[in-house]
Gaussian input, Z-matrix of N, CA and C with variables (Angstrom, degrees):
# hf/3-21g

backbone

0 1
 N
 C     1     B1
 C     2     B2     1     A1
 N     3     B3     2     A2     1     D1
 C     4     B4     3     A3     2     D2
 C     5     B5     4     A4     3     D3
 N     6     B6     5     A5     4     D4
 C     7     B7     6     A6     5     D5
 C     8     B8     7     A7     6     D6
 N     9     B9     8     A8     7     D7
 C    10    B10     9     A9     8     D8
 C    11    B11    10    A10     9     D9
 N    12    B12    11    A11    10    D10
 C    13    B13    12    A12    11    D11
 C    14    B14    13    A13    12    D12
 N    15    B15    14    A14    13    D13
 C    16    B16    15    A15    14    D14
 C    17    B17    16    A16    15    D15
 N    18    B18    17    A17    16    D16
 C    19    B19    18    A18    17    D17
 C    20    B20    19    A19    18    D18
 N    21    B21    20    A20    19    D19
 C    22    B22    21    A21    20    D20
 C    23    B23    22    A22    21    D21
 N    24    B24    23    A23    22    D22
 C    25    B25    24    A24    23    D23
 C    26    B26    25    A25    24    D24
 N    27    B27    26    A26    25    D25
 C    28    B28    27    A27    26    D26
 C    29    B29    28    A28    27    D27
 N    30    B30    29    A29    28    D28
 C    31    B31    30    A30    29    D29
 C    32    B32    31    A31    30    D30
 N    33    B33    32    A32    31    D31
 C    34    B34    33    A33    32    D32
 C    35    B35    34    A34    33    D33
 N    36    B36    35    A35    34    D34
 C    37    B37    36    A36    35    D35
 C    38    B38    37    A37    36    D36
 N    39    B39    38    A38    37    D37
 C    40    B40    39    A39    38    D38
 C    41    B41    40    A40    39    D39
 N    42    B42    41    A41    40    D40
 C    43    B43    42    A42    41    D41
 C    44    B44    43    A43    42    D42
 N    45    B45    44    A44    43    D43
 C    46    B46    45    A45    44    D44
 C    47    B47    46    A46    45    D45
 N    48    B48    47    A47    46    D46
 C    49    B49    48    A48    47    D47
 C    50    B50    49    A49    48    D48
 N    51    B51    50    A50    49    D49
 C    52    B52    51    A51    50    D50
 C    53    B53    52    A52    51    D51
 N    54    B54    53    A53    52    D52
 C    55    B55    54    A54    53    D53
 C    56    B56    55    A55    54    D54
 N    57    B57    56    A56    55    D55
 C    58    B58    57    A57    56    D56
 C    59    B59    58    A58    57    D57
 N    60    B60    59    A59    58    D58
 C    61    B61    60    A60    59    D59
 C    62    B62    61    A61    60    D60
 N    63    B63    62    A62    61    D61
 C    64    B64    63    A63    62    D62
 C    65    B65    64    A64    63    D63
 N    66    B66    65    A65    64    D64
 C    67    B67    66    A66    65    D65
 C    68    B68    67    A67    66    D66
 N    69    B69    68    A68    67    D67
 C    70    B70    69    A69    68    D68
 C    71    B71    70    A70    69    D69
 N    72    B72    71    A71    70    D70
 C    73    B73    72    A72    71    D71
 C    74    B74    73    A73    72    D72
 N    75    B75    74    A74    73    D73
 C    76    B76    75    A75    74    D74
 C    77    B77    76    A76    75    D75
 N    78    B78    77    A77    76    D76
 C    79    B79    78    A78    77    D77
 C    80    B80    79    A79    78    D78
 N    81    B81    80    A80    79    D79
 C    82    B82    81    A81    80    D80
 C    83    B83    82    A82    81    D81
 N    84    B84    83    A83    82    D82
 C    85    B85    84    A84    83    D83
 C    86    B86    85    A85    84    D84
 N    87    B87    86    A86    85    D85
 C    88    B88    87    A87    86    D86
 C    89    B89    88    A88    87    D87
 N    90    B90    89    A89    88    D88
 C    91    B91    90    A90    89    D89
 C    92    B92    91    A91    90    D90
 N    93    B93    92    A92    91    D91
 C    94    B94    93    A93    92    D92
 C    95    B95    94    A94    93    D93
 N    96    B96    95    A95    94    D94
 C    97    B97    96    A96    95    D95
 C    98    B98    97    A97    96    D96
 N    99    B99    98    A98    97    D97
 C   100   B100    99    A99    98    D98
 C   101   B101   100   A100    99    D99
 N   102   B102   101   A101   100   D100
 C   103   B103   102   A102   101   D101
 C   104   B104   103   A103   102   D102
 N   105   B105   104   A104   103   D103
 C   106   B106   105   A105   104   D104
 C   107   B107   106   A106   105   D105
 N   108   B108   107   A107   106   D106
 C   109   B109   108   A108   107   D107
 C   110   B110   109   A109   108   D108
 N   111   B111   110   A110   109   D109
 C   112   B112   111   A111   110   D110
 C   113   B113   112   A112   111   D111
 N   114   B114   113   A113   112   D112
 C   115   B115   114   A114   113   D113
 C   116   B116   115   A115   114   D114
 N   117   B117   116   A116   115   D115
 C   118   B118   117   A117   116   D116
 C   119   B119   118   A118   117   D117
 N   120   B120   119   A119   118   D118
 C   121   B121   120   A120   119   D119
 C   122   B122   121   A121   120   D120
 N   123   B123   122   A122   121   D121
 C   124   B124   123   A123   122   D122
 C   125   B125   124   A124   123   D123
 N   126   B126   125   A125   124   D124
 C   127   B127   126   A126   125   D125
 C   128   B128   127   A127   126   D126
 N   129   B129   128   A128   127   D127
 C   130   B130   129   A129   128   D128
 C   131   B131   130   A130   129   D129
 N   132   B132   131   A131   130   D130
 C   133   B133   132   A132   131   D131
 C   134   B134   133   A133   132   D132
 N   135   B135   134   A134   133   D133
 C   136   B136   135   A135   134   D134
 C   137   B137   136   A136   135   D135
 N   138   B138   137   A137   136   D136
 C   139   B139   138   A138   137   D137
 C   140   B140   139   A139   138   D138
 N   141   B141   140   A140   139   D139
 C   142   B142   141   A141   140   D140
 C   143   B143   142   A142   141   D141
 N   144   B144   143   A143   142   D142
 C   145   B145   144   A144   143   D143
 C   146   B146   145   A145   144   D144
 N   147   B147   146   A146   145   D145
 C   148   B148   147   A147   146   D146
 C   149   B149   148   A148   147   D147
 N   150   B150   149   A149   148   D148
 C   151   B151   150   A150   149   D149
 C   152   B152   151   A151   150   D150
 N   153   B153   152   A152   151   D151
 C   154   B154   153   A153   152   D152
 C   155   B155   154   A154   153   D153
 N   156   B156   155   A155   154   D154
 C   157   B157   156   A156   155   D155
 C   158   B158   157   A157   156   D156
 N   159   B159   158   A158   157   D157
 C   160   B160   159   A159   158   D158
 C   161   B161   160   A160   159   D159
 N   162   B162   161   A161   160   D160
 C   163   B163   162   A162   161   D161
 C   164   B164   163   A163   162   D162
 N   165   B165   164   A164   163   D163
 C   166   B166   165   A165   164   D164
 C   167   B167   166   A166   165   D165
 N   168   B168   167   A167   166   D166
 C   169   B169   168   A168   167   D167
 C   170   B170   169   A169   168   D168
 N   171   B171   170   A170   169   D169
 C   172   B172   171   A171   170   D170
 C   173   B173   172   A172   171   D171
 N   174   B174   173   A173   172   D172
 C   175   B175   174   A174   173   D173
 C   176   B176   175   A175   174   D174
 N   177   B177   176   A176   175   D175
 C   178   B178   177   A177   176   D176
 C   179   B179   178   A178   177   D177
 N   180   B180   179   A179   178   D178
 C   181   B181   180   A180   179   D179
 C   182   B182   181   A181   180   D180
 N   183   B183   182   A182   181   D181
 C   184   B184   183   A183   182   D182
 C   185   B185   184   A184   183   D183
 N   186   B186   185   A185   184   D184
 C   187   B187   186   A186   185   D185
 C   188   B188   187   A187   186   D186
 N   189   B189   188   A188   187   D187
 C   190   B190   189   A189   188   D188
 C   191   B191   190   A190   189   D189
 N   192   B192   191   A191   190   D190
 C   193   B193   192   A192   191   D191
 C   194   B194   193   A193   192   D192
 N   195   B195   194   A194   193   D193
 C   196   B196   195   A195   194   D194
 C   197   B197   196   A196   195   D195
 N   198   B198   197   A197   196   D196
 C   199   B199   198   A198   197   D197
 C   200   B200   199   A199   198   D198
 N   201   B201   200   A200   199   D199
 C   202   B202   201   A201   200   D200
 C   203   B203   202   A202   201   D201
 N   204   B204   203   A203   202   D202
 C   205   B205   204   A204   203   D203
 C   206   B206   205   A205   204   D204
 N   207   B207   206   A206   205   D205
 C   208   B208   207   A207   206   D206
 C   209   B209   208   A208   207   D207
 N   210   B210   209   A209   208   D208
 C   211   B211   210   A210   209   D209
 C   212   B212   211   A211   210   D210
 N   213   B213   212   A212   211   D211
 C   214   B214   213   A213   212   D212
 C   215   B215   214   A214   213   D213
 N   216   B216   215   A215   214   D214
 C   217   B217   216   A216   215   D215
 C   218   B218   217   A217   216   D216
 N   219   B219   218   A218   217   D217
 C   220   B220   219   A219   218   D218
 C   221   B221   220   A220   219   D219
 N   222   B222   221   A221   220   D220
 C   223   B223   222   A222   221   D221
 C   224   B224   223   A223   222   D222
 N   225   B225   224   A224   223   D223
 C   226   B226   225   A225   224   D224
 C   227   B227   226   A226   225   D225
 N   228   B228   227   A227   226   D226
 C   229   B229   228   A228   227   D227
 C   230   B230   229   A229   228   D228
 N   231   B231   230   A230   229   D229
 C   232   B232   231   A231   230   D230
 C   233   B233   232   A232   231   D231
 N   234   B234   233   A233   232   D232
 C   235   B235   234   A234   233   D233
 C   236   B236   235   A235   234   D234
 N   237   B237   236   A236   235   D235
 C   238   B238   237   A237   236   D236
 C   239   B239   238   A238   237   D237
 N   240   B240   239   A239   238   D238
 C   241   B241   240   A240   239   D239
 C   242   B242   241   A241   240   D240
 N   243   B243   242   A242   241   D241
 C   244   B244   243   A243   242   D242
 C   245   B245   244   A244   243   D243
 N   246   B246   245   A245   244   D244
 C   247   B247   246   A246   245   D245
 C   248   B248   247   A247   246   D246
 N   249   B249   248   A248   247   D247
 C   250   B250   249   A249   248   D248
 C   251   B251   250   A250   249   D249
 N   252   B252   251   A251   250   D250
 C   253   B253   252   A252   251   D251
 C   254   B254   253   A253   252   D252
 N   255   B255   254   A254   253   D253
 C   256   B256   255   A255   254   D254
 C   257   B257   256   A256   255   D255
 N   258   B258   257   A257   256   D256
 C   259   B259   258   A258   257   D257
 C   260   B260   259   A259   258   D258

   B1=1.4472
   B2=1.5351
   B3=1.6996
   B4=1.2152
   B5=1.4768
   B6=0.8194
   B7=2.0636
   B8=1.9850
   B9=1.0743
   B10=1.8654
   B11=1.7205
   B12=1.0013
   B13=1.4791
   B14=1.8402
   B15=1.0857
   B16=1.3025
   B17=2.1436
   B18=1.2290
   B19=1.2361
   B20=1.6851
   B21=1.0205
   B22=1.3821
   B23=1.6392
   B24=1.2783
   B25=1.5802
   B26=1.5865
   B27=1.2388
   B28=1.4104
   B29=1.4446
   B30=1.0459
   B31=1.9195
   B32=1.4237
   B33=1.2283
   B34=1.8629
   B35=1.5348
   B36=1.6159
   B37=1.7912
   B38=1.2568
   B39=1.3286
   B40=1.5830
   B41=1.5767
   B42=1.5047
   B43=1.7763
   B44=2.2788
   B45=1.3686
   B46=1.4319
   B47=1.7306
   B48=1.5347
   B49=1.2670
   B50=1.6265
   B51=1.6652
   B52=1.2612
   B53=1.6849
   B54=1.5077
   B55=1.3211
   B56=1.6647
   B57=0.7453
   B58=1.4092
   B59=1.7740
   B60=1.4721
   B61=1.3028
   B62=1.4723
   B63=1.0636
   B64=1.7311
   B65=2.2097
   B66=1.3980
   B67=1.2430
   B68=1.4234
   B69=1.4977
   B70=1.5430
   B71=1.3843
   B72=1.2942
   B73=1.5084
   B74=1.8389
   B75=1.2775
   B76=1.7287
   B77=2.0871
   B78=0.7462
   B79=1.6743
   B80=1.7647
   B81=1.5009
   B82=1.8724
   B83=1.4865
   B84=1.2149
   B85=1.2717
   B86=1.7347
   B87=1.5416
   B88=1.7592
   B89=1.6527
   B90=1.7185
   B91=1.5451
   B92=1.7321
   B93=1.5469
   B94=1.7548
   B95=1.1583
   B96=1.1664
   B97=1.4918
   B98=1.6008
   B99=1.4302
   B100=1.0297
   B101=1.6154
   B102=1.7597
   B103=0.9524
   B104=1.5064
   B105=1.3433
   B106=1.3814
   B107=1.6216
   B108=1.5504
   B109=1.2235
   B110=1.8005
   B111=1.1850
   B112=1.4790
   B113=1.4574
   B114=1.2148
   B115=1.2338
   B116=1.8470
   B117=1.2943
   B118=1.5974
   B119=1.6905
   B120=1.0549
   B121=1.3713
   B122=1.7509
   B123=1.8889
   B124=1.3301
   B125=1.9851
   B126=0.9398
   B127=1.3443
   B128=1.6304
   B129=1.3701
   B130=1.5669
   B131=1.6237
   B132=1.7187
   B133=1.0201
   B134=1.6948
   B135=1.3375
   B136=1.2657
   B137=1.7707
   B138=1.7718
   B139=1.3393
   B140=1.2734
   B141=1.1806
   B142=1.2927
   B143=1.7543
   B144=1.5752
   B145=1.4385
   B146=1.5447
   B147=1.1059
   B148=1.6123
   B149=1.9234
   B150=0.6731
   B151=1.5414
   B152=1.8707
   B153=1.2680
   B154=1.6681
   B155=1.5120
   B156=1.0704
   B157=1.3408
   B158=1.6895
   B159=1.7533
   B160=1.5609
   B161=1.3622
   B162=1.3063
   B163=1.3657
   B164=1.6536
   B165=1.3979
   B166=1.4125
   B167=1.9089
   B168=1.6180
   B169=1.5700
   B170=0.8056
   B171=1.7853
   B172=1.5475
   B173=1.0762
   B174=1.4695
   B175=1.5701
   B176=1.4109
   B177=1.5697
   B178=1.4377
   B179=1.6322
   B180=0.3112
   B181=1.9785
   B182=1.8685
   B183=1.9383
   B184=1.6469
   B185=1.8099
   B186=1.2945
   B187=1.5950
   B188=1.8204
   B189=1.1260
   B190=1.2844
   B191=1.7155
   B192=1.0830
   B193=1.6928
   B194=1.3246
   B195=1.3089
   B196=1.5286
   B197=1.5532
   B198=1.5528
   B199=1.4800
   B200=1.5771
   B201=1.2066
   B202=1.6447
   B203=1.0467
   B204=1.1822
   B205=1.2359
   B206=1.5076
   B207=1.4619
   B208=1.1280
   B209=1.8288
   B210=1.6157
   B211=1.4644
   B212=1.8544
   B213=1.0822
   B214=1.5657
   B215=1.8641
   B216=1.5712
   B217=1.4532
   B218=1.9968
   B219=1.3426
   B220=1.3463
   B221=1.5592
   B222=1.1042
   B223=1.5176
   B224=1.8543
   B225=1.3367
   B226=1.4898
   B227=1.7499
   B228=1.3433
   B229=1.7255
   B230=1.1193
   B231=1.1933
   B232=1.0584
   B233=1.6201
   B234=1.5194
   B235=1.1676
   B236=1.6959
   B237=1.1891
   B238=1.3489
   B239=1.3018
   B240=1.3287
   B241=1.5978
   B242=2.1668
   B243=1.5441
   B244=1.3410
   B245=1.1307
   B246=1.4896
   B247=1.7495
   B248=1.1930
   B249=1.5525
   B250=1.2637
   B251=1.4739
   B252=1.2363
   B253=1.3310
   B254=2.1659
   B255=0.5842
   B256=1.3756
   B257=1.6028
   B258=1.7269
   B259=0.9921
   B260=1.1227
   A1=107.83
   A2=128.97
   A3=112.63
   A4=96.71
   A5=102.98
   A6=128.23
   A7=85.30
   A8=91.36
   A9=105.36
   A10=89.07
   A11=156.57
   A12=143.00
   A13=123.85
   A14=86.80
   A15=67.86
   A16=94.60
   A17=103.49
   A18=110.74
   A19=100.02
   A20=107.56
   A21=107.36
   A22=117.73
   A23=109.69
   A24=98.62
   A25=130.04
   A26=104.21
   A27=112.62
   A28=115.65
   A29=108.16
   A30=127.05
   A31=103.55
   A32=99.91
   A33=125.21
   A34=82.78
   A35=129.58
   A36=113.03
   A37=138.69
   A38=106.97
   A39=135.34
   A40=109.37
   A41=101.61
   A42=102.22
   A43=100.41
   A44=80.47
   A45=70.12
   A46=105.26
   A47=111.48
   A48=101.56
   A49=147.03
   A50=106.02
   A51=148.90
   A52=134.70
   A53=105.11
   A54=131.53
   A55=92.63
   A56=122.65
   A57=129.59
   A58=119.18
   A59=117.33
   A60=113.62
   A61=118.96
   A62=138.68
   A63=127.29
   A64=80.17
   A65=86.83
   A66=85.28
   A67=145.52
   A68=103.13
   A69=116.32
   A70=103.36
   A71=100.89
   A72=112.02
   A73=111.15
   A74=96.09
   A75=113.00
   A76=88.60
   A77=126.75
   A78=129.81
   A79=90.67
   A80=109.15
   A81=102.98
   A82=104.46
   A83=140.69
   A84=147.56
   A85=89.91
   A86=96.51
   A87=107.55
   A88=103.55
   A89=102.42
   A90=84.12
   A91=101.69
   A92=106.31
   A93=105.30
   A94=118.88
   A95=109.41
   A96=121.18
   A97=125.38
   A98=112.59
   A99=111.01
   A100=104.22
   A101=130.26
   A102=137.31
   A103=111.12
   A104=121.25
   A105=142.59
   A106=87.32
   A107=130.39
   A108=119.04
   A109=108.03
   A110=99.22
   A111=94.43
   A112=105.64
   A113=135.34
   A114=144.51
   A115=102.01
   A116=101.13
   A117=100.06
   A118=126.22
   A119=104.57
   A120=127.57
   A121=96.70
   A122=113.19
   A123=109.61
   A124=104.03
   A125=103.69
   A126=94.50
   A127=114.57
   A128=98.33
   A129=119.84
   A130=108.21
   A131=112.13
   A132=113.86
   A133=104.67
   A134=113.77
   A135=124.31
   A136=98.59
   A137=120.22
   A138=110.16
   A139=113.92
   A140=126.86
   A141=124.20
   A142=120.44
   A143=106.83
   A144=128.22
   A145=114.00
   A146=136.90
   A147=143.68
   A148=89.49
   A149=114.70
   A150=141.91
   A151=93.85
   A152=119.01
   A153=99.61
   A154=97.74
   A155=147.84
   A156=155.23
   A157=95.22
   A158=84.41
   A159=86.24
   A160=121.12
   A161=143.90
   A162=160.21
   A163=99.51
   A164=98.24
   A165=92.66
   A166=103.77
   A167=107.32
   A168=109.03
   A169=104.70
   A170=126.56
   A171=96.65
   A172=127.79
   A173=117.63
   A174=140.42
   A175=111.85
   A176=94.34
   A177=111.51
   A178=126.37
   A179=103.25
   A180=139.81
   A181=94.89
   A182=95.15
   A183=108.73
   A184=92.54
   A185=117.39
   A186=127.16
   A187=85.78
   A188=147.05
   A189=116.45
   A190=106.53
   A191=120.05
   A192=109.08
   A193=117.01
   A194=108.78
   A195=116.74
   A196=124.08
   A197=110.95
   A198=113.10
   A199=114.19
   A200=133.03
   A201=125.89
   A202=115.17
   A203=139.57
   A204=144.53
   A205=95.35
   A206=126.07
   A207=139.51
   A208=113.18
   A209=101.64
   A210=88.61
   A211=109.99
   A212=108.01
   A213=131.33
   A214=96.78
   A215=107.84
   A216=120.01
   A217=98.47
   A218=105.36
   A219=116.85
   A220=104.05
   A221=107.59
   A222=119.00
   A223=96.01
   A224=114.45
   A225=120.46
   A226=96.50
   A227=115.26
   A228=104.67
   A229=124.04
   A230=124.91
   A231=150.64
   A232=116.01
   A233=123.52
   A234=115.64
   A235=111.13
   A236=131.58
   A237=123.71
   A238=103.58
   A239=117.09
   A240=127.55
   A241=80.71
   A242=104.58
   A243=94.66
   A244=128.65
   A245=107.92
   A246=115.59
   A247=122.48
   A248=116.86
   A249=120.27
   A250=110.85
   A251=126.77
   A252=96.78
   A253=110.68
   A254=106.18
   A255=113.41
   A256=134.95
   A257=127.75
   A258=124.12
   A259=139.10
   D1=146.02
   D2=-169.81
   D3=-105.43
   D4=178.45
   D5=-168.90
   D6=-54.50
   D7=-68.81
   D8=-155.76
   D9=-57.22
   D10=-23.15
   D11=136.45
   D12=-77.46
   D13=27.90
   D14=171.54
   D15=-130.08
   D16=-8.64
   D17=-176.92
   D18=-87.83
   D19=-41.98
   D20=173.66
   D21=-59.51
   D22=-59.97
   D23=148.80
   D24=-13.83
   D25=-74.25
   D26=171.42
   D27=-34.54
   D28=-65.59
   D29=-178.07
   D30=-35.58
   D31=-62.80
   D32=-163.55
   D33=-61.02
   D34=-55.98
   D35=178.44
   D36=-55.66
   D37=-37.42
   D38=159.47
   D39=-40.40
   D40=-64.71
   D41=-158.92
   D42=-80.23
   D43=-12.40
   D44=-177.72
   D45=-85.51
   D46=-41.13
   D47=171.50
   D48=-64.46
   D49=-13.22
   D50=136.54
   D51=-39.35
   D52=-43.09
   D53=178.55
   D54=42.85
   D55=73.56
   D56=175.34
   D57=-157.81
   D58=140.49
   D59=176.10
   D60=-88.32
   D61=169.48
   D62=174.60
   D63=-99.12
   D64=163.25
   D65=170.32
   D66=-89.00
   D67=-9.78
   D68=149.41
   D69=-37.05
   D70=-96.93
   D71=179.87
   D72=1.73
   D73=-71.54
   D74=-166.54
   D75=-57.06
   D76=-53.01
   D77=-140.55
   D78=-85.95
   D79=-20.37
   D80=-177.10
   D81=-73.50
   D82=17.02
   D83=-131.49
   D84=-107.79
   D85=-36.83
   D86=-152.73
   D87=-102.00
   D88=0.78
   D89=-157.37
   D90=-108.93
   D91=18.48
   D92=147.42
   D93=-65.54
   D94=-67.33
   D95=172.14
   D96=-32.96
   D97=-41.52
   D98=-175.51
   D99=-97.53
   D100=15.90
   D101=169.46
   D102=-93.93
   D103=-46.39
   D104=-174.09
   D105=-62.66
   D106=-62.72
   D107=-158.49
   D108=-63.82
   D109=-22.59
   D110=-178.15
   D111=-83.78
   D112=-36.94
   D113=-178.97
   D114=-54.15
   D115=-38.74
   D116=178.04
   D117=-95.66
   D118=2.51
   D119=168.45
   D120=-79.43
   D121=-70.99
   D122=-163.75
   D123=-55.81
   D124=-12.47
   D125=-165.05
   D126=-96.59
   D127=-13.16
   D128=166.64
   D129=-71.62
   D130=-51.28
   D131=-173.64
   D132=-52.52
   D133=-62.80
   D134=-147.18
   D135=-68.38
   D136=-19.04
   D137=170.21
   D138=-81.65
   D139=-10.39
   D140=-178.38
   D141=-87.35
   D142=-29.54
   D143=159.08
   D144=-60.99
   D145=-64.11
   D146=142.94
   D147=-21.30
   D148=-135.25
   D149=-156.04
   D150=-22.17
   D151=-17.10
   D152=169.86
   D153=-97.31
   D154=-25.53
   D155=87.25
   D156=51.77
   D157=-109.06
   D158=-173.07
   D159=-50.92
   D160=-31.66
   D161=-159.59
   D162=-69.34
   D163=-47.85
   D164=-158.60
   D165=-81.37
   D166=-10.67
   D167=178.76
   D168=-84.16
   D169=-27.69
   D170=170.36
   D171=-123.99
   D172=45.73
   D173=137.31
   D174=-47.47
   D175=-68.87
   D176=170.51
   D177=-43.01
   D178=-53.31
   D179=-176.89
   D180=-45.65
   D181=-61.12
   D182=-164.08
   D183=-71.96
   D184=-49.58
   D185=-154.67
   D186=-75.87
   D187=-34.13
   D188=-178.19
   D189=-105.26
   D190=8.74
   D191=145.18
   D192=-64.59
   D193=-51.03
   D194=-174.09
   D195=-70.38
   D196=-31.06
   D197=161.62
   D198=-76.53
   D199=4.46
   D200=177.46
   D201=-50.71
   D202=154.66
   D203=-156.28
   D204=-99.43
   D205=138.33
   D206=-174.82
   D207=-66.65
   D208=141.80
   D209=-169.62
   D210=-76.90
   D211=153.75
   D212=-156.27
   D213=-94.43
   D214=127.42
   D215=175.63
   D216=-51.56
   D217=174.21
   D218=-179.66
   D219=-99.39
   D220=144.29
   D221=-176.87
   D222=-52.91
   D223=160.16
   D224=-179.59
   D225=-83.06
   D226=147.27
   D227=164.22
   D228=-71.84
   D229=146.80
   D230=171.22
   D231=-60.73
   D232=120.30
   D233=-167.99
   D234=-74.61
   D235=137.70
   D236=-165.94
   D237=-86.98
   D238=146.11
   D239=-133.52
   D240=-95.63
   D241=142.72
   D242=158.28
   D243=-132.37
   D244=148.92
   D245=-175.34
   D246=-84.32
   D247=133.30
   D248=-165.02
   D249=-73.07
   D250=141.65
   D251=-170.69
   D252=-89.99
   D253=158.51
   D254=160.35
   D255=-32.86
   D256=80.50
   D257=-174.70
   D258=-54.68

C-alpha cells in the first residue's frame, strides 16, 4: 500500500471519528452551480458572437450585390476597313 493511501486512510478515520465536516468541504457544495452558470453564460456569449457574426456577412453579402456596378452597353462596331482594289 503506498504512503499517499495510507494517509488518506487516516483522514477518512479522523473525520469519521470527529463526525464533523472541515468547512471547505461544506462550502464546495455551491461551486457546481456556480460553474454550470458560468458555463451557460460562455455559451450564450459565444451564440450571440456567431449570430452577430453571421448577420453582419450577410448584410454585407446583400449591400454589395446591390451596389455592383451596372452592366455596361457594348462598344458600337467597328466599320470594317476597305481595300481598295487594285487599278
Amino acid at each position: 500500500m503506498s504512503l499517499i493511501n495510507q494517509v488518506l486512510r487516516d483522514l477518512d478515520q479522523r473525520r469519521a471519528a470527529a463526525g464533523t465536516m472541515p468547512p471547505a468541504v461544506k462550502t464546495s457544495a455551491a461551486l457546481p452551480a456556480a460553474a454550470a452558470r458560468r458555463g451557460v453564460i460562455a455559451m450564450a456569449t459565444a451564440a450571440g458572437v456567431l449570430l452577430a457574426g453571421g448577420a453582419s456577412t450577410l448584410a454585407w453579402s446583400l449591400a454589395s450585390r446591390s451596389a455592383a456596378t451596372p452592366p455596361t452597353a457594348e462598344p458600337p462596331p467597328t466599320a470594317a476597313a476597305t481595300v481598295a482594289a487594285p487599278a
